[in-house]
N, C-alpha and C positions, 0 to 999 in steps of 0.2 A: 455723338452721332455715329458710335460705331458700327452700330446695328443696323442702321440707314443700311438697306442693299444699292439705293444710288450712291450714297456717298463711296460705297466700298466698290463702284465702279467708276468712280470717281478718281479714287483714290489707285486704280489699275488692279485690287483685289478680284477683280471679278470680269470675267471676258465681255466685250457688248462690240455691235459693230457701228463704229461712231461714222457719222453722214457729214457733222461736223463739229466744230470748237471752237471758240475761241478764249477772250479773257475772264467771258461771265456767262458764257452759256455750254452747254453737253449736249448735242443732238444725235442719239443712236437709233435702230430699227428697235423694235419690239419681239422681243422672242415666243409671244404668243399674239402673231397680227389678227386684226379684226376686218383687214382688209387687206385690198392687194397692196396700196402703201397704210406702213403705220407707224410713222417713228412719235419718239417720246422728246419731247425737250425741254431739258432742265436748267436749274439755275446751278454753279456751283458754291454759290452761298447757300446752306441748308437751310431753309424755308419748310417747316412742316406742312401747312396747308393754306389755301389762297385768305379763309376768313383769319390767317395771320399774320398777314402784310402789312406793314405801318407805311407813314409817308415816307421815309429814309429808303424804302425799296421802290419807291415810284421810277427811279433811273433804270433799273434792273429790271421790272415787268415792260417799259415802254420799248427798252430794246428787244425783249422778248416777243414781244406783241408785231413789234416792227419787221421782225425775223420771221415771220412764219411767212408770209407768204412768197418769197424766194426759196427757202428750206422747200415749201410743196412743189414750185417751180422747176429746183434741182432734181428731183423727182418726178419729174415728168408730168407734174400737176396741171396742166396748162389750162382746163376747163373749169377746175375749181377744185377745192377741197372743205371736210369738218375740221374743226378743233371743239375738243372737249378739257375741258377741268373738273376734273373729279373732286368734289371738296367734303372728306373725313368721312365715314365710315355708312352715315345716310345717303351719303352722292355718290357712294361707288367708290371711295379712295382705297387704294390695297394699298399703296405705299404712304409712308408718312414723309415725302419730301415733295414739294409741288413740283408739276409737272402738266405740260398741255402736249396732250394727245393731237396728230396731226394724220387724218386719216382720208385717203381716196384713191381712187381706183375702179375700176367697172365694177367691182363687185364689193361696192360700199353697200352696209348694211343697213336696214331700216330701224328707224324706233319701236320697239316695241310697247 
């Protein structure tokens, strides 16, 4: 996974501004936001993409899942927010580590 750019901010090679952490998850801002909030959150198990999750990571996506909506909270979410998962190169994945996009703000975007 060297090449992973999460993993290699992960790993502190690569600067990001973390919102949070703990033992299984990476929550930082996005350095090209899509909105007024946009953090990214990751697992620090490297997972390339969601269609390749087995049952062994159902602990890891459930706290993931459970996590997002304080993560948008902390951020001032209070009205609501998206999340997205981009899955492999048809869905929009840039990066090959799974990741849910966690996006809101007045100037949330529309689907095109």
């Amino acid at each position: 996974m060297s090449e992973c750019i999460f993993c290699k901010i992960l790993a502190g090679d690569i600067p990001s501004t973390k919102v949070f952490e703990d033992d299984q998850l990476y929550v930082f801002k996005d350095i090209y936001p899509k909105a007024d909030v946009h953090l990214l959150v990751i697992p620090k198990q490297h997972i390339a993409r969601l269609d390749e999750v087995r049952a062994e990571h159902a602990d890891l996506l459930s706290h993931m899942m459970l996590s997002l909506p304080q993560l948008a909270k902390s951020q001032g979410l209070d009205t609501g927010f998206r999340t997205i998962i981009n899955t492999g190169p048809g869905g929009g994945q840039e990066v090959d580590h799974l990741h849910i996009h966690i996006l809101g703000g007045s100037n949330l975007p529309g689907f095109k």
